[in-house]
N, C-alpha and C positions, 0 to 999 in steps of 0.2 A: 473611378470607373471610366472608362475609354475604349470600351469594346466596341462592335457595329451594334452589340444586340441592347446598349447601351444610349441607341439614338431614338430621338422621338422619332413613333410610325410615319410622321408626314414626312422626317426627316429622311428619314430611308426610303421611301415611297419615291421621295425627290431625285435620293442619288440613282436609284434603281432606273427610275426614268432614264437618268442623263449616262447610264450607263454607269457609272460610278460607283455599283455596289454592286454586285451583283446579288439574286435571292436564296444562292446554294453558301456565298459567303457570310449570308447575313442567318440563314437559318444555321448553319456551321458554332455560330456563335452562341448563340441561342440554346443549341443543345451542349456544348460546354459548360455555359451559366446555367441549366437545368445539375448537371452533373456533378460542378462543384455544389451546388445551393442545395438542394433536393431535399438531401438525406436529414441534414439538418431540421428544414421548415416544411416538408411535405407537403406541398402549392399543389404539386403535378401529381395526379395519380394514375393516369395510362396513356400512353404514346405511343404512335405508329412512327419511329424515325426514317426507316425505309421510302414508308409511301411519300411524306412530306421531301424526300427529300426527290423523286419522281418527281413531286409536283412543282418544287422548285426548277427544276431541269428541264420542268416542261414550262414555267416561265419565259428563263433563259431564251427557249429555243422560239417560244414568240415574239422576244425583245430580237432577236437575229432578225426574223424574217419582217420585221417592220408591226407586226399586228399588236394589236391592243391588250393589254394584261390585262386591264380593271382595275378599276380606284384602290383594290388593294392587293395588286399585282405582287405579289412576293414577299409578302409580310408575315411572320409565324404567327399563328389565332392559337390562342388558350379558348377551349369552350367549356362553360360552365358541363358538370358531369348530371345535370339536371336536362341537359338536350342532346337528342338520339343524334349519334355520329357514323356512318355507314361504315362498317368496317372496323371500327374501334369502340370497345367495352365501353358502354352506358352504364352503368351502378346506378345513379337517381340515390346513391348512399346509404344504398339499403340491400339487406341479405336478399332480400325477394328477388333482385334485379344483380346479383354481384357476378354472374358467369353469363351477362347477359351480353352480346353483339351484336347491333342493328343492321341490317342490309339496307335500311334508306337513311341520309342525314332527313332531321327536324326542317322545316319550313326555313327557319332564320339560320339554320345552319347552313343549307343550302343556300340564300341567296349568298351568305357572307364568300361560299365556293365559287359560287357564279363570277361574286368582283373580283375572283381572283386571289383570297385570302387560302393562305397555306394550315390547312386543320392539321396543327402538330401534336395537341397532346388536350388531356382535359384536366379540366382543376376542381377542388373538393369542395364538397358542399356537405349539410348534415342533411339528413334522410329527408328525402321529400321536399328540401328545403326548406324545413322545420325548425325556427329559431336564430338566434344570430350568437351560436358561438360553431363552426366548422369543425365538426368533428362526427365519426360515425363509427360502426363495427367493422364495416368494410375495409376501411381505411386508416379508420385512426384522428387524430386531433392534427390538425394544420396552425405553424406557429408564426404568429406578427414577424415581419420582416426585421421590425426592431428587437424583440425580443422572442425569441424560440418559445418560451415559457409561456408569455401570454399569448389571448387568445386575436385573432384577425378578426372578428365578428362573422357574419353571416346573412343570410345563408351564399355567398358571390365571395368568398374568404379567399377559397383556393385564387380565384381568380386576380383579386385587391395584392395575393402576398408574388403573384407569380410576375404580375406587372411592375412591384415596387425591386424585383429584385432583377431584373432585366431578361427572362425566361421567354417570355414570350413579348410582342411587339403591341400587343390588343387583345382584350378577352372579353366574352362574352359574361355578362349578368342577367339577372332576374328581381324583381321588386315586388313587392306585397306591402311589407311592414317595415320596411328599411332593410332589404335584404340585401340592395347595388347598394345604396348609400353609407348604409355606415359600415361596411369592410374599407369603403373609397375613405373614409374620414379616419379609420384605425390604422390605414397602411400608407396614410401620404399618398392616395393617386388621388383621379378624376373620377367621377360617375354619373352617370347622366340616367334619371327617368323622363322616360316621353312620357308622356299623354298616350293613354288608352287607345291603342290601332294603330298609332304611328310605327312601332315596330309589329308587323300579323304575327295573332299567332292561334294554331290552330289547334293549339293540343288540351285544353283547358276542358276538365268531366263536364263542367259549367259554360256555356260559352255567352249566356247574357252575366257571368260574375266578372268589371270592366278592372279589378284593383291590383289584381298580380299580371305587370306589364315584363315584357325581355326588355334590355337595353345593352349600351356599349359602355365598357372600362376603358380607359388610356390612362398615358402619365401625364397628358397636358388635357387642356380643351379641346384643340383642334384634334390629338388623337383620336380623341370619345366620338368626335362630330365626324369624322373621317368613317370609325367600323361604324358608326350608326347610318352614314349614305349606304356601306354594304349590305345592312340588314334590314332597312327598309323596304316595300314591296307591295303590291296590289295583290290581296287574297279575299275575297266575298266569302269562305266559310269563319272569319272575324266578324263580330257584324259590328266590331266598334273603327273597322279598317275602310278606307276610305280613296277618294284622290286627293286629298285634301294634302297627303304627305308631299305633293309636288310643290308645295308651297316650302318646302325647307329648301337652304341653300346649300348648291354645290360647295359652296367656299364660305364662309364665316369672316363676318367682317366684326372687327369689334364693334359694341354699343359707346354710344357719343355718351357716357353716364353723367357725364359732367352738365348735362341737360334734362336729368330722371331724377326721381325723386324715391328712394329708397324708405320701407318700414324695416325697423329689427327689433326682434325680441329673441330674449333669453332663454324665454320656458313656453312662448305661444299660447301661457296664459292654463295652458293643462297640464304640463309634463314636466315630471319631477326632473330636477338638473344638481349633479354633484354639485357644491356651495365653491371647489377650484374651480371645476369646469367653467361656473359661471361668472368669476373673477375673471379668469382669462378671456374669456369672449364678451365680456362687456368692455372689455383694453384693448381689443383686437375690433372690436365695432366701431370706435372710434377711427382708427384707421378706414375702416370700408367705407362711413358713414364721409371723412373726406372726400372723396373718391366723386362724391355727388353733387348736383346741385340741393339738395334739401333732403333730410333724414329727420324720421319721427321715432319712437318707441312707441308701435302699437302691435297688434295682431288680429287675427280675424277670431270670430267666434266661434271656437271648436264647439260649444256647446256640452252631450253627455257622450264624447268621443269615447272617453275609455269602455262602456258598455257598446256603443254603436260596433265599434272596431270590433269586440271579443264576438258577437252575433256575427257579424258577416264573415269572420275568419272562419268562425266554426263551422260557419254555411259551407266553405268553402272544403274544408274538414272533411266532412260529412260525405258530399258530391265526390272527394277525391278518393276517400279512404274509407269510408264504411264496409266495405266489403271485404277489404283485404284485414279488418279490423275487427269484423264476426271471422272469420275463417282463419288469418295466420296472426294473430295476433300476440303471438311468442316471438317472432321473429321483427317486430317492429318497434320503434327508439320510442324511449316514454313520451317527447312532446307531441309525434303522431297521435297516439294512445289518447292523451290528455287531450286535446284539440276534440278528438271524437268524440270521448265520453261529456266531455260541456256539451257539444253538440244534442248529444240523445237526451240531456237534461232540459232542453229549448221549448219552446214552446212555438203553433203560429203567432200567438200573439207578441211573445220576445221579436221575432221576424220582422214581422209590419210594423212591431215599433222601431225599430231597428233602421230600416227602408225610410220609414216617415223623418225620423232624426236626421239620416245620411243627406237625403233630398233637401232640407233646409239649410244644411253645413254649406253644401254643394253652395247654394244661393249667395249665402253668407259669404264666401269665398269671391265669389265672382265679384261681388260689391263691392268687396274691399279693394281690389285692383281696379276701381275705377280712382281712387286716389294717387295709389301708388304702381310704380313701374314693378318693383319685386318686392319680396321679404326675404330677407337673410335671417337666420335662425344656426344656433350651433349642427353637427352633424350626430353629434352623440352626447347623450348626457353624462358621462363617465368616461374616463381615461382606461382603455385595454388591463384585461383583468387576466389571472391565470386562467390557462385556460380548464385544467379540471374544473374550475368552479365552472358549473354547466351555466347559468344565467345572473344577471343582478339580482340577490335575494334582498338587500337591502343600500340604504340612498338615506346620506344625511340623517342616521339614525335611525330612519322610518322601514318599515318592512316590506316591502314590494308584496301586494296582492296577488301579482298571477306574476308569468315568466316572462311575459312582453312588455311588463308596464314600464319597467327602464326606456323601451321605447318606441316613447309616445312622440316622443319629438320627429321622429321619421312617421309612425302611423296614423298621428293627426292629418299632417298633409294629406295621405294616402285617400281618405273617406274624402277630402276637396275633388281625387281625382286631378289632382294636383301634375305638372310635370316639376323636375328640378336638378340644380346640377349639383354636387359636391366637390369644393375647389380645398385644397391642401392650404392649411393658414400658419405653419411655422408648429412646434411642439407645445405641449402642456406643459405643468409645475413638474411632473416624472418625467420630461423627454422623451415622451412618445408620440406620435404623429396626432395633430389636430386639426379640424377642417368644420367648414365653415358649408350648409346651403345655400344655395341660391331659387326661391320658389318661385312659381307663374302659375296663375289658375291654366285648366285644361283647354290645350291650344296655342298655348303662349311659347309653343317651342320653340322656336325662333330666337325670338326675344331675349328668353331667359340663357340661350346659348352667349348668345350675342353677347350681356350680360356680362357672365362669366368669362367671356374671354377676354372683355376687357378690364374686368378683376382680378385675374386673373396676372395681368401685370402690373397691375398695383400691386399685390402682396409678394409678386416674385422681386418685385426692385428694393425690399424692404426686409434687414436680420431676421427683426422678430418672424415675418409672415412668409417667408419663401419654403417653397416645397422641401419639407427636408429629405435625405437620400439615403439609405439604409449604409451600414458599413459590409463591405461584403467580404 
């Protein structure tokens, strides 16, 4: 692959500056690679090519007159279809919302317009963002950049398959449960969650519930870190949003690691891990664990994660979807459904113990990082499955309890309040894309960037561990 749409964003960001690309050439390309790829793996589900192609033009016309485009001056933005786009079909992946078009973008849609990023089309998500296999009634099932058949995970799928295949330049995700991270770990990109309020966001039924964050996709680190300056912002109706995001950097320097002191673990001590999955990343840990001045095998105390997680999702459930749950509830995908109904089965006391568990995680969490600089942990406990199969039913001969408990490995974090990156660590035992977190207790965005980027070229200078690239 040798197209523009081909190049890392910072890369094209750079030519576009130096006049060297221009953003009608570079979106030109982009909607090619949409065209040939599309039909096949179903990344993209609605585009305005027209107006994008406006907006390019109206780049263009302020790189002539000297004026300033914005750190994402001419780049094509995939936006997750879970955030309202002015002018362009929103679905949310659901019959309820399928003929629906906004007249304003979303908060973070808007600032990412402000820097200057070109809104070309949006990518697929399952309803509501319910689940981590992309697929809906609206839409249809979205297939791995490696394999059409299997599934891209979820609920940021469309987004993970649109970026591996050179569709768009940068897309937007979303996180709860591992919703940015392990589509970023199944499709060979980047994913990045902040820390609660670093990216605002205003649309939550709930707005003191701090664990479903937005964030940025790329193919590298520095992409991720790049849309994530555009979606950053000061908004007071977040109340977990701050000025404290001033504290992130315009430019990302790698971390000196060869002076930090890394923990890894396999399983985090709770979560069930395929017996290859976790062959390969104890032989891929070695490698990262180089990489450092000093690495142990520990992890933090998730404690009764699996129960803490399934109360507060369902809180979240509830707040979001009871309504439309007593009233259209024919027209809604079973893991909405199910999320609700454990909801109505809850109790206040389920809650507050719920609350009291999370609070002490949290603590736990924080402590542990006074030892260590990060924890690395796999991205996914399983290697990309077909995608009809709707969820992991079963792991290592054992039955999976409920549909998220595959992953725990992403939603343990979550309950820390955790931020984290997912870096691309070469393929599994099937040769299908495999990746690697990178965790920091909440706040540590910085760091844990930093981090990553300079892991980032450890595993790219390296067969086994470098990004691998879909065949296109």
């Amino acid at each position: 692959m040798s197209e523009p749409c081909d190049l890392s964003a910072a890369e094209a960001r750079r030519l576009i500056g130096a006049r060297k690309l221009s953003p009608t050439e570079l979106l030109e390309s982009s909607l090619a690679r949409i065209e040939k790829t599309n039909t096949t793996f179903n990344a993209i589900v609605a585009m305005d090519a027209e107006a994008a192609r406006k907006a390019a033009k109206a780049t263009e016309a302020k790189l002539a007159k000297g004026e300033d485009i914005g750190i994402l001056g001419g780049l094509p933005i995939g936006v997750k279809d879970l955030q309202a786009t002015a002018g362009l079909r929103t679905t949310k992946g659901s019959l309820l919302f399928k003929d629906t078009v906004p007249t304003q973008d979303e908060l973070g849609v808007a600032n990412v317009r402000k820097a200057g990023g070109v809104i070309l089309a949006k990518t697929n998500t399952p309803e509501f963002g319910a689940g981590a296999n992309t697929r809906n009634r609206v839409y249809g099932a979205t297939g791995n950049p490696f394999d059409p058949e299997k599934t891209c995970a979820g609920s940021s799928g469309g987004s993970a398959v649109a970026l591996a295949l050179g569709q768009v330049a940068l897309a937007t995700g979303s996180d709860l449960g591992g919703s940015l991270r392990t589509p970023a770990g199944f499709c060979g990109v980047v994913g990045f969650r902040p820390s609660p309020g670093v990216v605002p966001s205003v649309e939550r039924a709930a707005s003191l519930f701090p664990f479903s964050v937005n964030g940025p996709m790329g193919r590298t680190v520095e992409d991720t870190h790049l849309l994530l300056m555009g979606q950053i912002g000061r908004d007071a109706r977040d109340p977990f949003n701050s000025d404290d995001n001033k504290a992130l950097p315009a430019r990302l320097v790698p971390a000196d690691i060869g002076r930090m002191r890394v923990a890894i673990s396999t399983d985090l001590g709770c979560a069930p891990i395929d017996k290859d999955i976790a062959r390969i990343f104890e032989a891929r840990a070695n490698i990262v664990a180089s990489a450092f001045r000093d690495s142990a095998v520990a992890t933090p105390d998730f404690g009764p994660a699996h129960d803490t997680f399934e109360v507060h999702r369902c809180v979240y459930f509830a707040a979001s979807h009871r309504e439309r749950y007593e009233k259209m509830r024919d027209q809604l995908d079973r893991n909405v459904i199910d999320n609700v109904e454990r909801a109505m089965k809850m109790s206040l006391a389920d809650v507050s113990a719920a609350h009291v568990a999370q609070t002490q995680l949290y603590n736990r969490f924080i402590a542990f990082f006074k030892d260590y600089d990060v924890l690395v942990c796999p991205a996914a406990s399983v290697s990309p499955f077909p995608h009809k199969q709707l969820f992991v039913e079963e792991m290592n001969g054992e039955k999976m309890p409920t549909y998220m408990r595959w992953l725990a490995i992403t939603y343990a974090p979550t309950l820390a309040l955790c931020c984290g990156a997912v870096l691309p660590c070469g393929v599994d035992h099937l040769g299908m894309p495999f990746g690697i977190q990178v965790l920091g207790p909440n706040g540590a965005d910085k760091k844990v960037l930093e981090v990553a980027l300079a892991l980032e070229e450890v595993l790219a200078s390296n067969p086994e561990t470098k990004r691998p690239i879909p065949k296109i």
